[in-house]
C-alpha positions as CSV (number, residue, x, y, z in Angstrom):
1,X,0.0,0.0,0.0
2,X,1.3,3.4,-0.6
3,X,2.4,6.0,1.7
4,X,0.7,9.3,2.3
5,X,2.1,12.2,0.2
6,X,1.2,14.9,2.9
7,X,2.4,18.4,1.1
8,X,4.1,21.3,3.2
9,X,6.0,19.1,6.0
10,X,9.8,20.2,6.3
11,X,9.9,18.8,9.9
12,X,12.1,15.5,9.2
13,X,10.7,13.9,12.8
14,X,7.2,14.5,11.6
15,X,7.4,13.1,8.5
16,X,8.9,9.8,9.9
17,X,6.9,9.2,12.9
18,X,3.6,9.3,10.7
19,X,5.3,7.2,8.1
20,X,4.5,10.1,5.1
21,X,5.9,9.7,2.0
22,X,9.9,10.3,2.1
23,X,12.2,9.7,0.0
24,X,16.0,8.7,1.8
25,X,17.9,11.2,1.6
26,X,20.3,10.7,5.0
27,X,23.3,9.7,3.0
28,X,24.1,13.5,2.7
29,X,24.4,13.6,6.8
30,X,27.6,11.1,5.7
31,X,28.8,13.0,2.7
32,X,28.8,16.0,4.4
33,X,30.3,15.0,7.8
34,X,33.1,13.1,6.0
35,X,33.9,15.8,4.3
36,X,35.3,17.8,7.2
37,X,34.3,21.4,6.3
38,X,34.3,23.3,9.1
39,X,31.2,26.2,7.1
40,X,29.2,24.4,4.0
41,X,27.0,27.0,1.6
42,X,24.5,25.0,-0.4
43,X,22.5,26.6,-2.8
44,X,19.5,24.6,-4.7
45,X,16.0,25.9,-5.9
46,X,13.3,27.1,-3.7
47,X,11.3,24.1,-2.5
48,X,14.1,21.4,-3.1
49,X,14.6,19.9,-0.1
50,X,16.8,22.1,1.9
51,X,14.8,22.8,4.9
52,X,14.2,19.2,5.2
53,X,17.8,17.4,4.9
54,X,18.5,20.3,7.7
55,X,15.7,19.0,9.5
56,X,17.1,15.6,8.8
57,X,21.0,16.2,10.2
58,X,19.6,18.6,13.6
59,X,17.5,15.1,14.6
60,X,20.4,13.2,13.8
61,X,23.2,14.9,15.9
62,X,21.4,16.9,18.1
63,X,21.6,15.7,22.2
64,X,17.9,16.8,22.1
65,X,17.2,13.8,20.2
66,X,19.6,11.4,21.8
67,X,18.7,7.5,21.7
68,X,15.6,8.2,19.1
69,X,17.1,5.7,17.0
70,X,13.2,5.0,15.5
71,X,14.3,8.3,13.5
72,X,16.9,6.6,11.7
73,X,16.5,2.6,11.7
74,X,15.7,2.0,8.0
75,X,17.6,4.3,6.2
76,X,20.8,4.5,4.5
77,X,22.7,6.6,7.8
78,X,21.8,3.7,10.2
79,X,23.9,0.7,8.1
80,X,27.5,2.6,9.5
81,X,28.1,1.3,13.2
82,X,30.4,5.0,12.8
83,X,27.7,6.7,12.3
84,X,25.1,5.3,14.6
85,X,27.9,6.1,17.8
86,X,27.3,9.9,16.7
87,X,23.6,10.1,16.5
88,X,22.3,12.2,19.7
89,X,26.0,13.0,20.4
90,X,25.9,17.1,19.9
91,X,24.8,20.6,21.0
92,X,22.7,22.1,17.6
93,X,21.8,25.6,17.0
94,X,19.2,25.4,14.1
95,X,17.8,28.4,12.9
96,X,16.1,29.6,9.6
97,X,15.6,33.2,8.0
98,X,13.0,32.0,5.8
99,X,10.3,34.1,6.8
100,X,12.4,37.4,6.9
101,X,10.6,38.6,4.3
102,X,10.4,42.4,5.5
103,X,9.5,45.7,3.2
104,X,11.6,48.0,5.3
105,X,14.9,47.2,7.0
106,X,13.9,48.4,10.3
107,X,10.8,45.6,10.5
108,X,13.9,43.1,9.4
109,X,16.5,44.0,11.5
110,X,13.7,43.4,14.6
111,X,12.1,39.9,12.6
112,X,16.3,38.9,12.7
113,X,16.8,40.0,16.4
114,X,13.2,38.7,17.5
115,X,14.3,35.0,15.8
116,X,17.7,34.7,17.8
117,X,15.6,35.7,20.7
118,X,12.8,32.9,20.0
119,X,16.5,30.3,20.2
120,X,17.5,32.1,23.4
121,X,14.3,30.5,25.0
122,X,14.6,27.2,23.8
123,X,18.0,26.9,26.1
124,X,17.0,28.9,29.0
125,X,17.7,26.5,31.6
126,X,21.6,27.5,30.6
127,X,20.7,30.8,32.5
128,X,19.9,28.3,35.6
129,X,22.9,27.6,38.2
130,X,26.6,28.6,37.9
131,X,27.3,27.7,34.1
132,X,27.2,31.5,33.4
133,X,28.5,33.8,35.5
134,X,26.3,37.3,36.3
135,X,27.7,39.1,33.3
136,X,26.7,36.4,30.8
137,X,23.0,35.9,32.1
138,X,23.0,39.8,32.2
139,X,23.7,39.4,28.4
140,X,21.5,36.4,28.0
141,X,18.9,38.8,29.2
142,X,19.9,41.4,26.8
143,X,18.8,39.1,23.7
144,X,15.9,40.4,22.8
145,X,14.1,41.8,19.5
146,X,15.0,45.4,20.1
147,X,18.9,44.9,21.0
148,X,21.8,46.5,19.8
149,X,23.4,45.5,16.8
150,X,26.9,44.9,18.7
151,X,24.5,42.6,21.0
152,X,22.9,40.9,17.9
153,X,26.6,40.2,15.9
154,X,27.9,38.4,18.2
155,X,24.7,36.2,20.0
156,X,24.8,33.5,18.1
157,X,28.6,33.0,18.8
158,X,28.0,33.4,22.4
159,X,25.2,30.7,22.7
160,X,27.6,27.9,20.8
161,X,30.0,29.0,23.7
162,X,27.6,28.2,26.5
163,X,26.1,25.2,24.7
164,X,29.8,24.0,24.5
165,X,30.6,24.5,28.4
166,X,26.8,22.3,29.0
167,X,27.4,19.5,26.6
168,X,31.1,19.4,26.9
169,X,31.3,19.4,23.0
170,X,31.7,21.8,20.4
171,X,28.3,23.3,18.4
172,X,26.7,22.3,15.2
173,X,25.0,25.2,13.7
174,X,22.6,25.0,10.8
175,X,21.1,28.1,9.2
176,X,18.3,27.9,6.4
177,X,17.5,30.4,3.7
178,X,20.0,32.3,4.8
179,X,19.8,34.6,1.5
180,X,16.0,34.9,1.9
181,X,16.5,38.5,3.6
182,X,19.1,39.8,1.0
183,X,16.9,39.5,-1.5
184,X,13.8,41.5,-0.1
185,X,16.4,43.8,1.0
186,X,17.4,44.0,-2.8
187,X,13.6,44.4,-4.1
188,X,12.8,46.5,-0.9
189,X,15.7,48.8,-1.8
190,X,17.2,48.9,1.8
191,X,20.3,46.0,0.6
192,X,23.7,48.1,2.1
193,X,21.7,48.4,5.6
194,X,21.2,44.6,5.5
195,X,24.9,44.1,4.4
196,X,26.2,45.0,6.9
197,X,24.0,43.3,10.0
198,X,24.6,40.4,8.2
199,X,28.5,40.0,7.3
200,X,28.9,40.8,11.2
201,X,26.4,38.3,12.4
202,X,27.6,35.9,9.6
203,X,31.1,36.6,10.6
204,X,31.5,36.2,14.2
205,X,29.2,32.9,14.0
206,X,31.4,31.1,11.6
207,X,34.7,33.1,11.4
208,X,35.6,33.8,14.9
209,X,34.0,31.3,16.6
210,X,36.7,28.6,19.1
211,X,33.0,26.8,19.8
212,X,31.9,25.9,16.3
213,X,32.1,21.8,15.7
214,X,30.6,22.6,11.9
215,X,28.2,24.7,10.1
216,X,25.6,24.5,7.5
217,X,24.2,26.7,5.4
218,X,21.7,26.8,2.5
219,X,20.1,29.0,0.4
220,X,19.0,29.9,-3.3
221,X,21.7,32.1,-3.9
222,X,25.4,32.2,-3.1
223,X,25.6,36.2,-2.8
224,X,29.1,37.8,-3.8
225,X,31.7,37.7,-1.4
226,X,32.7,41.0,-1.4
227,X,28.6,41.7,0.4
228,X,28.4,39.3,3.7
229,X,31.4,36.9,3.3
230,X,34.4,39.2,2.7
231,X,36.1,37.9,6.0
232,X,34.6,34.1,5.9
233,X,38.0,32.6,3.8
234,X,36.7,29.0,5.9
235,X,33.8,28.6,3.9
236,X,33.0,25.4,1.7
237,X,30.6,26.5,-1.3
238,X,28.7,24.4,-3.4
239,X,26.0,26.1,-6.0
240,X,24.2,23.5,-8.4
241,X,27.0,23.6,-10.8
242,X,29.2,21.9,-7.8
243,X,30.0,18.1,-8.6
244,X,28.8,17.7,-4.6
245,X,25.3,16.4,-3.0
246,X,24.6,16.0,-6.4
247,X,21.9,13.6,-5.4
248,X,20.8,14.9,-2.1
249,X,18.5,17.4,-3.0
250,X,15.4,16.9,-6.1
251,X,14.7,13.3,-6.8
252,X,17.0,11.3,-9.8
253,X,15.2,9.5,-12.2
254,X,15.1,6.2,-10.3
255,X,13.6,7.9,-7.5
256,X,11.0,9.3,-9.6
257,X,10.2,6.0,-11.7
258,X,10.5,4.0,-7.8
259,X,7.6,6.7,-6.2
260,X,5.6,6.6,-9.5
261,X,5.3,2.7,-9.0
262,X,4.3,2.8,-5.3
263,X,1.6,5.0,-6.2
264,X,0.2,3.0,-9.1
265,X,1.2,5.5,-11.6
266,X,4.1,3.9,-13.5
267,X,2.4,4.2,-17.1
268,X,2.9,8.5,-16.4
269,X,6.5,8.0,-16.3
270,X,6.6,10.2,-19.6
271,X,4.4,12.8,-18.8
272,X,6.0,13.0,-15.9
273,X,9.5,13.6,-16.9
274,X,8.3,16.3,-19.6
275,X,6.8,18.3,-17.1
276,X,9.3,18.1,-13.9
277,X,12.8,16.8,-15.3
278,X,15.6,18.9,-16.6
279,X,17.5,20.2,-13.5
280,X,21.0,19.1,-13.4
281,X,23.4,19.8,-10.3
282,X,27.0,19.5,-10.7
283,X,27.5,16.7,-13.7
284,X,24.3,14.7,-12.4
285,X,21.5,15.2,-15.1
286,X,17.7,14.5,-15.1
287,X,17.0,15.3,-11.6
288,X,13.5,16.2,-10.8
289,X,11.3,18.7,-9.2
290,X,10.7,17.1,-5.7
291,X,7.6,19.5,-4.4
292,X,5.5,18.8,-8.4
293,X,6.8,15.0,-7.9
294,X,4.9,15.2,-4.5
295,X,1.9,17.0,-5.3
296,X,1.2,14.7,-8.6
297,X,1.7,11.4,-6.1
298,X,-1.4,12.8,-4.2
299,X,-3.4,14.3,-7.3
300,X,-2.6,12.6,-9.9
301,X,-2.6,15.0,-12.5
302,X,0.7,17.1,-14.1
303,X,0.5,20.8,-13.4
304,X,2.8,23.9,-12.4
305,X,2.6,23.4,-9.0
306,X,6.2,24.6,-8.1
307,X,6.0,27.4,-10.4
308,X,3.0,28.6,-8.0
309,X,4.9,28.5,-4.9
310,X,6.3,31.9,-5.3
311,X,5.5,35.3,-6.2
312,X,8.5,34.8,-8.9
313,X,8.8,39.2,-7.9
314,X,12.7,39.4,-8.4
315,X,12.7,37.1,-11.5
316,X,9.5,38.5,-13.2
317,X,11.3,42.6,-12.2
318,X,14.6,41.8,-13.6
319,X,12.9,40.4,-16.9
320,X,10.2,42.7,-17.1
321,X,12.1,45.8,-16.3
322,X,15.3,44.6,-18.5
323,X,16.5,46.4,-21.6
324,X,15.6,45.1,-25.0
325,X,18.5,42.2,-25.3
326,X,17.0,40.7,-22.2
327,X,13.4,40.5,-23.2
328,X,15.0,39.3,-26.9
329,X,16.9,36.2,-25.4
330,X,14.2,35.3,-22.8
331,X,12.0,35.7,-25.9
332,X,14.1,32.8,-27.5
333,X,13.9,30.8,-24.3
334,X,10.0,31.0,-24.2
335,X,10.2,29.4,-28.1
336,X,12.4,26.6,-26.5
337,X,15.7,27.8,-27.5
338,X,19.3,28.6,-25.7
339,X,21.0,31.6,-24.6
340,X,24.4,31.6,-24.4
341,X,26.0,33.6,-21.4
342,X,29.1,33.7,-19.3
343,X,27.6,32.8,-15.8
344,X,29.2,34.1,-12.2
345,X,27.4,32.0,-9.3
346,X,28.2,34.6,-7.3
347,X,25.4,36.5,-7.2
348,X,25.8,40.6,-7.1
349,X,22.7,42.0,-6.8
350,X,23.5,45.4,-7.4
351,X,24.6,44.6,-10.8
352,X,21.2,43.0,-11.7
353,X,19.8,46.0,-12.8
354,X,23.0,46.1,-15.1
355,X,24.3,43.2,-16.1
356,X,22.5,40.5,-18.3
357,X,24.8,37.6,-17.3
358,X,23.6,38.3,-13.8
359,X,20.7,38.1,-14.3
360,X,21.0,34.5,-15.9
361,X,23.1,33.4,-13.3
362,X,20.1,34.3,-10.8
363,X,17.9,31.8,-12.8
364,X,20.2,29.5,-12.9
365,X,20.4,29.3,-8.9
366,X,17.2,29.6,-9.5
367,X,16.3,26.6,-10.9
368,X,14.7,28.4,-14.0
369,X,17.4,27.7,-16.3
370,X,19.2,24.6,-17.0
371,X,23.1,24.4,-18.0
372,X,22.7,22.5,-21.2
373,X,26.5,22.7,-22.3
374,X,29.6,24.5,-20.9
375,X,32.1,25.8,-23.6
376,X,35.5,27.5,-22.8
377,X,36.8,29.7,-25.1
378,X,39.4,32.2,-26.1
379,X,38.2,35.9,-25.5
380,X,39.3,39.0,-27.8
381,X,42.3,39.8,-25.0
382,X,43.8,36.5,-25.3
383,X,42.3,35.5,-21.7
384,X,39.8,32.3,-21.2
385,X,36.2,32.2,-20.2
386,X,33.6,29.8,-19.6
387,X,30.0,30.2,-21.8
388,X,27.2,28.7,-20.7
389,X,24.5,27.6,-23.0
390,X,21.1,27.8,-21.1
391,X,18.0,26.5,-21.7
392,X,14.5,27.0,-19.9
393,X,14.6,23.8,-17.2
394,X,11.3,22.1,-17.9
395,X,7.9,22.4,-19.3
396,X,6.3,23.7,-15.5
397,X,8.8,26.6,-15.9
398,X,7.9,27.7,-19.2
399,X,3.9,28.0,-18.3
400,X,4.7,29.8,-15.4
401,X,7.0,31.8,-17.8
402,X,3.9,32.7,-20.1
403,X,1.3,33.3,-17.1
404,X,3.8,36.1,-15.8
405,X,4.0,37.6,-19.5
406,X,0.0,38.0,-19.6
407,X,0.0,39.2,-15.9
408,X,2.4,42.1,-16.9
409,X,-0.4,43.4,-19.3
410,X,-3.1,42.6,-16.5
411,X,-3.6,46.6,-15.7
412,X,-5.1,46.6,-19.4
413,X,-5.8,43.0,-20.2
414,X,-9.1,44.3,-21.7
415,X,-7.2,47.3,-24.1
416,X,-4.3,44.6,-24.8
417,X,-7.2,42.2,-26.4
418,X,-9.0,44.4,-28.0
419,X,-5.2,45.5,-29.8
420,X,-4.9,41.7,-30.7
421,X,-8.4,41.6,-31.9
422,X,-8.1,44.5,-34.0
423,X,-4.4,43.2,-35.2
424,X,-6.5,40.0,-36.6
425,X,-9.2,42.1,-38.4
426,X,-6.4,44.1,-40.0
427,X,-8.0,47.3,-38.5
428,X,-5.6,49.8,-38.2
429,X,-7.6,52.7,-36.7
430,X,-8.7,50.6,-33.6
431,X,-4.9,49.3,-33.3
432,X,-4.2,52.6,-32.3
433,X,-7.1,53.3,-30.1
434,X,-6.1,50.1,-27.9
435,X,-2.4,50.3,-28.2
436,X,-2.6,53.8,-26.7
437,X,-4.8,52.4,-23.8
438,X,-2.4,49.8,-23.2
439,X,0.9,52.3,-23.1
440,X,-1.0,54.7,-20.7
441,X,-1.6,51.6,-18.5
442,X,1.6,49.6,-18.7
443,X,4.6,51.8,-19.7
444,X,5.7,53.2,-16.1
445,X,5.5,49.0,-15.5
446,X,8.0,47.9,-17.8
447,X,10.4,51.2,-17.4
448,X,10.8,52.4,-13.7
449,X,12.0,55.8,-14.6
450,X,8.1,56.0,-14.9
451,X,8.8,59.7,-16.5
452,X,8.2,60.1,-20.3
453,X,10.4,62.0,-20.6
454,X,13.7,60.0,-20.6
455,X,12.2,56.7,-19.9
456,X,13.3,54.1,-22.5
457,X,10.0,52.7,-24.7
458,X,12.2,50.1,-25.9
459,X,11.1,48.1,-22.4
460,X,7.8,48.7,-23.4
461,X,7.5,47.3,-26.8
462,X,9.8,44.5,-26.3
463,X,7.6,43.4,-23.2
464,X,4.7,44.1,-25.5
465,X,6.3,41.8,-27.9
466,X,6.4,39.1,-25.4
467,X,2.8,39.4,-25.1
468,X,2.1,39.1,-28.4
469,X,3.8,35.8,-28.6
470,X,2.3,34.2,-25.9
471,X,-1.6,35.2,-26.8
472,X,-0.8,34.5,-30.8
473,X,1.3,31.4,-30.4
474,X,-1.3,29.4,-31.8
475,X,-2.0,31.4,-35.1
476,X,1.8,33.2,-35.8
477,X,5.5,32.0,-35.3
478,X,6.6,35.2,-34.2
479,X,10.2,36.4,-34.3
480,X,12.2,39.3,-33.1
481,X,15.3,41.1,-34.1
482,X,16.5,38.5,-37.1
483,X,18.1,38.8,-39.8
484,X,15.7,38.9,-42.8
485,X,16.8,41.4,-46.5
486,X,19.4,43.7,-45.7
487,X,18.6,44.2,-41.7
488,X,17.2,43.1,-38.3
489,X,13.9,44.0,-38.3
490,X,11.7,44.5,-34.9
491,X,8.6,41.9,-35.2
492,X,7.7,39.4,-38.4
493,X,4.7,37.5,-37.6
494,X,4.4,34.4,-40.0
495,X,0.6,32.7,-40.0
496,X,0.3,29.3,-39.8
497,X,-3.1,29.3,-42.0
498,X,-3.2,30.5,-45.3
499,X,-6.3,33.2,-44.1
500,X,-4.2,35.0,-42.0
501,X,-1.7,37.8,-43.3
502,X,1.8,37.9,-42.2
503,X,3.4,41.0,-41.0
504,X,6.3,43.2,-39.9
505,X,6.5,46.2,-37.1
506,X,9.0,48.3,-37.5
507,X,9.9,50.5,-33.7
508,X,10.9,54.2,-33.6
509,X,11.2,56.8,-31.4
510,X,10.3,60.3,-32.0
511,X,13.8,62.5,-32.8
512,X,13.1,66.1,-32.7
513,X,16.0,66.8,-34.3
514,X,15.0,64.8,-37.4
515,X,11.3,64.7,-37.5
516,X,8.6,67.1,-37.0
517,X,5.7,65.3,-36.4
518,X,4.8,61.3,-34.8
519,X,3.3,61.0,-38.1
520,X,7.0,61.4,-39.8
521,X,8.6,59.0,-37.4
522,X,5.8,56.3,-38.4
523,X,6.5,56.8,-42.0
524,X,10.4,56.8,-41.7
525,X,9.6,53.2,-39.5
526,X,8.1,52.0,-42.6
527,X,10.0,53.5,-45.2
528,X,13.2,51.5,-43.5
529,X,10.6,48.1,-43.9
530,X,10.5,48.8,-47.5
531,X,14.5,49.8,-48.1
532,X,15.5,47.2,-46.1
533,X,13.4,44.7,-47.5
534,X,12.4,43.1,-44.4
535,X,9.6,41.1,-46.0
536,X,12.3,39.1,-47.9
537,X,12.0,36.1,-45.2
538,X,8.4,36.1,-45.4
539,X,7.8,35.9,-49.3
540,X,11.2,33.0,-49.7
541,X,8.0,31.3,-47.2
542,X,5.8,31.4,-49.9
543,X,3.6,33.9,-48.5
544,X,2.4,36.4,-51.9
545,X,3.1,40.2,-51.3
546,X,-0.9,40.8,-51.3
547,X,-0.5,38.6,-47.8
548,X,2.0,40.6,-46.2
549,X,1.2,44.0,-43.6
550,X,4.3,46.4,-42.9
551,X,3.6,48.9,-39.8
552,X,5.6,51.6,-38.5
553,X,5.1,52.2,-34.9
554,X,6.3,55.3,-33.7
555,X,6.6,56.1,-29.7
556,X,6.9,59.5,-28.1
557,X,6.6,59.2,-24.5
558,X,3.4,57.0,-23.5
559,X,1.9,58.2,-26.8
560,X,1.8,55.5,-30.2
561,X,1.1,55.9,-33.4
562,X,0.8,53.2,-36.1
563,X,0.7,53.6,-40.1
564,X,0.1,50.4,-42.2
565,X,1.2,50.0,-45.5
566,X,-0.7,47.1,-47.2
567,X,-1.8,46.2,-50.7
568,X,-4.7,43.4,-50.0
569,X,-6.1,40.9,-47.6
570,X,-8.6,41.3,-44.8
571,X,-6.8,39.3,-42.1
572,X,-10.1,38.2,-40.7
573,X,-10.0,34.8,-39.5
């Protein structure tokens, strides 16, 4: 009979003692102890196991859970004599900043202080006798939500210490989500303020700490060193690209196939794989999506349930907010292609706003992209450099993908279909009645600056192509910025029936200095369709001239105009 797939529990002892579906994962407390690091960093994808396997090693070694051997009989830990002498055998500090998820940094700086406080309690009988003397229960005291920041840096080091002199041994400290705060502090704009509470908490827990037996860490992101771990030169890092725990987090494909058979559902193997499989950590490919995985066992039916775990905010800001090159390539990943990108794991988030490769290398540690090849080559100044080539990781990922795209354009979803609508009927005069509706109501969305007046409308119609893609997928392969006559043109839209035109838009922004009217900048839009020969793709298709719309689309500030230049055909469907 199979197991219960119960969803949501990260609680290791929990899922054991009602006998939930689990799948073995306590070979990493092995890996990971023999390795000797004294401070591990492992990032994986949100929802991949993390919280759990942490779970997992504070039951195993902590003194708290001495002798609960039911915990571990079974699985692969408890088949090492070594390993069963240790179980039980240590002081753990476990602590997780998962739900730091603050708007301002004075509400996070108290949600940090208030959580080493809520650890404090748990060991209050330390305070109890002559362990500590009156200067250190005084400071016990002091551990509160609304300390000093001299107080917080150096708490948690001071609790291993009196842990230590209790148990007799050294402290095991595990930290989840660590990176969770960083990046609301990034989004939330208050990141230097969080800096620097954090490289001084992080830094006197794991750096200058006599009383630390090991430490473990995990998160989605490794952030750079120069932000929190300038002074941490002790620390062990492994990101998903690291040939280490490749296995211990996400199921592998025997996993997967082994579950799918205990729950009856063996003949979805298939199905399965096209919608969950396609992460890879270190060299290990076709690892799966644990949390889908789950949630499929107990509904039994594929959908994107780990794309709807999150808000996706960073991701869906970077993208959305990006210049024209990133909405191009993420374009290309929404058709199922590659982009190719030199990737640093470290993740610097002030350069996001900056810096394309960053922003791949956050959806990589993501778990949004996928390293499908790894080519070193010889750069123009004679140096070497590593290009990834990176696909979108697996079906899920892509719908959530095309549900963000239609949720930028959700301020004026009804002006957005009426543009599409009016695209199909070939009417040009409601085109620009909607398209105008749907710049007043989007624009300051896709370009921050919000002010027409040196905001970059480039953002705007390249997140407008997006849209377009998604909603027409079914009737046009649409294509951006290739090579078709003598040029790059901006859109071609080539019909996949023969009663629906094809087309090119051509994008310009009003120049003062060259034009005097919108009307002129819509013409000189077209005119470059026509010189360029743009249409030179679409008729070596087959498609007759008679078939084929040009428009020039001409921005000044939130305001669009469009001029068509066609010979024939309706475009009605």
């Amino acid at each position: 009979m199979a197991r219960t797939a119960a969803i949501g529990h990260q609680d290791y002892e929990t899922v054991r003692m009602n006998d939930y579906f689990y799948v073995d994962k306590t070979g990493f407390i092995k890996e990971w102890w023999d390795s000797g690091d004294i401070v591990t960093l492992i990032t994986r994808p949100r929802r991949f196991g993390k919280t759990l396997n942490l779970s997992m090693t504070e039951k195993f070694f902590s003194t708290e859970y001495a002798g609960r051997k039911d915990l571990f009989e079974g699985m692969q830990i408890w088949d090492d004599d070594r390993f069963r002498a240790l179980q039980g055998s240590y002081p753990v500090i476990f602590l997780t900043f998962a739900g730091l998820k603050d708007s301002t940094y004075l509400s996070a700086r108290e949600h940090f202080c208030r959580t080493i406080e809520e650890i404090y309690n748990r060991y209050e009988y330390l305070t109890e006798g002559t362990l500590l003397n009156e200067k250190e229960k005084e400071y016990y005291r002091s551990v509160k939500a609304d300390m000093d920041d001299s107080t917080a840096a150096v708490s948690l080091r001071n609790l291993s210490d009196y842990l230590c002199r209790y148990f007799g041994k050294k402290t095991i400290i595990l930290l989840d989500e660590y990176d969770t705060p960083m990046q609301e502090a990034y989004v939330n704009r208050y990141w230097d303020e969080i800096v620097d509470f954090t490289r001084n908490l992080l830094n006197n827990t794991f750096k200058t700490n006599p009383y630390l037996e090991r430490a473990l860490m995990t998160g989605i992101t490794r952030v750079s060193r120069e932000s929190v771990f300038s002074d941490l030169n002790n620390l062990r890092i492994v990101t998903t690209t690291t040939e280490k725990y490749e296995t211990s987090f996400g199921f592998t494909e025997e996993e997967v196939a082994a579950s799918l058979r205990e729950f009856g559902l063996a003949d979805r193997a298939d199905e399965v794989k096209q919608w969950y499989d396609g992460f890879t950590f270190g060299s290990t490919e076709d690892i799966y999506n644990p949390w889908s995985i789950l949630n499929f066992l107990k509904e039994g039916k594929t959908a994107p349930y780990w794309a709807n775990t999150s808000s996706n905010s960073l991701v869906g800001k970077l993208i959305r907010e990006g210049n024209g090159k990133v909405k191009e390539e993420f374009q290309m990943l929404l058709e199922g292609g590659a982009v190719r990108s030199e990737i640093d794991e470290q993740i610097v988030y002030d350069q996001l706003d900056m810096d394309e490769s960053a922003i791949w290398s956050l959806l990589l540690a993501s778990g949004y992209l996928a390293v499908k090849k790894v080519e070193t080559i010889q750069s123009g100044y004679g140096d070497w450099k590593q290009v990834y080539t990176l696909k979108l990781t697996d079906f899920e990922v892509q719908v959530m993908f095309r549900r963000m795209v239609r949720n930028w354009f959700a301020p004026a979803a009804s002006s957005y279909n009426g543009f599409l609508c009016a695209f199909l009927e070939g009417d040009v005069e409601a085109m620009n009645v909607f398209i105008n509706r749907v710049a007043r109501g989007t624009f300051s969305f896709f370009d921050t600056a919000g002010d027409p007046e040196h905001a970059e409308p480039e953002k705007f119609y390249h997140g407008f192509v997006l849209g377009m893609m998604v909603e027409l997928s079914d009737k046009y392969r649409l294509t951006s910025n290739r090579e078709s006559g003598f040029g790059r043109y901006d859109i071609m839209l080539m019909p996949y029936r023969d009663d629906l035109d094809a087309a090119v838009m051509e994008f310009k922004v009003f120049n003062p200095r060259k034009e005097k009217t919108l009307e002129d900048t819509a013409e000189n839009a077209l005119k470059q369709i026509e010189e360029k020969e743009y249409v030179t793709e679409l008729e070596e298709n087959g498609i007759p001239a008679e078939r084929i719309r040009k428009y020039g689309f001409a921005f000044r500030g939130k305001e669009v105009l469009i001029c068509c230049n066609r010979t024939a055909g309706s475009g009605k469907e």
